[in-house]
C-alpha positions as MATLAB code, in Angstrom:
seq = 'XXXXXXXXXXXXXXXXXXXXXXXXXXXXXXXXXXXXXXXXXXXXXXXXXXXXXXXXXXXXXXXXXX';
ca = [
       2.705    4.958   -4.424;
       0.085    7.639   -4.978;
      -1.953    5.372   -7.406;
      -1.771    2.668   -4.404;
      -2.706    4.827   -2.064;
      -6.056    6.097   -3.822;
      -6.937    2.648   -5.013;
      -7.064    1.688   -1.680;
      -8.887    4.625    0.145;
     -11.019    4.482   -2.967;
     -12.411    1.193   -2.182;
     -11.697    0.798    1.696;
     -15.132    0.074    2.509;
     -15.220   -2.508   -0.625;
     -12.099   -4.509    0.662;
     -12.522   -5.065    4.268;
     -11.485   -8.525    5.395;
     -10.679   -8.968    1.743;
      -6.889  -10.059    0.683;
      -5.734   -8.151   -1.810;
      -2.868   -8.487   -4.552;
      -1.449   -4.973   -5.917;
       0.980   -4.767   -8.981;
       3.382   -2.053   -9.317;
       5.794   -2.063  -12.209;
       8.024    0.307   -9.264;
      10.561   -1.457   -7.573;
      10.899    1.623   -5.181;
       7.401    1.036   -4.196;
       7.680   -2.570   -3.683;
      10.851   -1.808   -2.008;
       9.197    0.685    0.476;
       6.655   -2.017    1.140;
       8.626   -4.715    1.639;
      11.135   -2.461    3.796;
       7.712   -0.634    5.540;
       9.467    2.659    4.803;
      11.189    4.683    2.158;
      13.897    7.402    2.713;
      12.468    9.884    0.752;
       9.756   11.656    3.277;
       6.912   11.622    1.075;
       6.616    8.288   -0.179;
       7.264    7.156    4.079;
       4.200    9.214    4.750;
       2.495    7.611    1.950;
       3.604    4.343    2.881;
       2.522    5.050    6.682;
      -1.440    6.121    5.150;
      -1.701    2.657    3.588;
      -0.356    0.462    6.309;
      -2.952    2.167    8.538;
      -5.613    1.581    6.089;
      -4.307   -2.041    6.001;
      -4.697   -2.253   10.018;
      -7.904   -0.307   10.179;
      -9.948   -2.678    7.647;
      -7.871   -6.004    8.092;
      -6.918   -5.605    4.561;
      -3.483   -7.443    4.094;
      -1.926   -6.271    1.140;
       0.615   -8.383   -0.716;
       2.792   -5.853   -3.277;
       3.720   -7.570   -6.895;
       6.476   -6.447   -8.889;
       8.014   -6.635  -12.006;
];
């Protein structure tokens, strides 16, 4: 979630308007995407930081798993 979460404030300005396609070999970070929260606390907050990023630059993610 951590990796997602830098890749995507990394290159925030880079991706606005821009679809983008992630891969994660983590089904609990899919999971938390496709659920749009996890229980554990810090992978929610986590969670929370990109889904604003994905508002704030009209970046719509799409999460791919294994």
């Amino acid at each position: 979630m951590m990796a997602v979460l830098g890749a995507l404030k990394s290159w925030e300005d880079l991706l606005s308007k821009q679809c983008v396609v992630l891969f994660t070999d983590s089904e609990a970070v899919r999971g938390a995407f496709l659920k749009s929260w996890s229980a554990k606390e810090d992978s929610d907050l986590l969670t929370s930081l990109i889904f604003d990023i994905e508002a704030r630059f009209e970046v719509p993610v799409w999460i791919q798993g294994p």
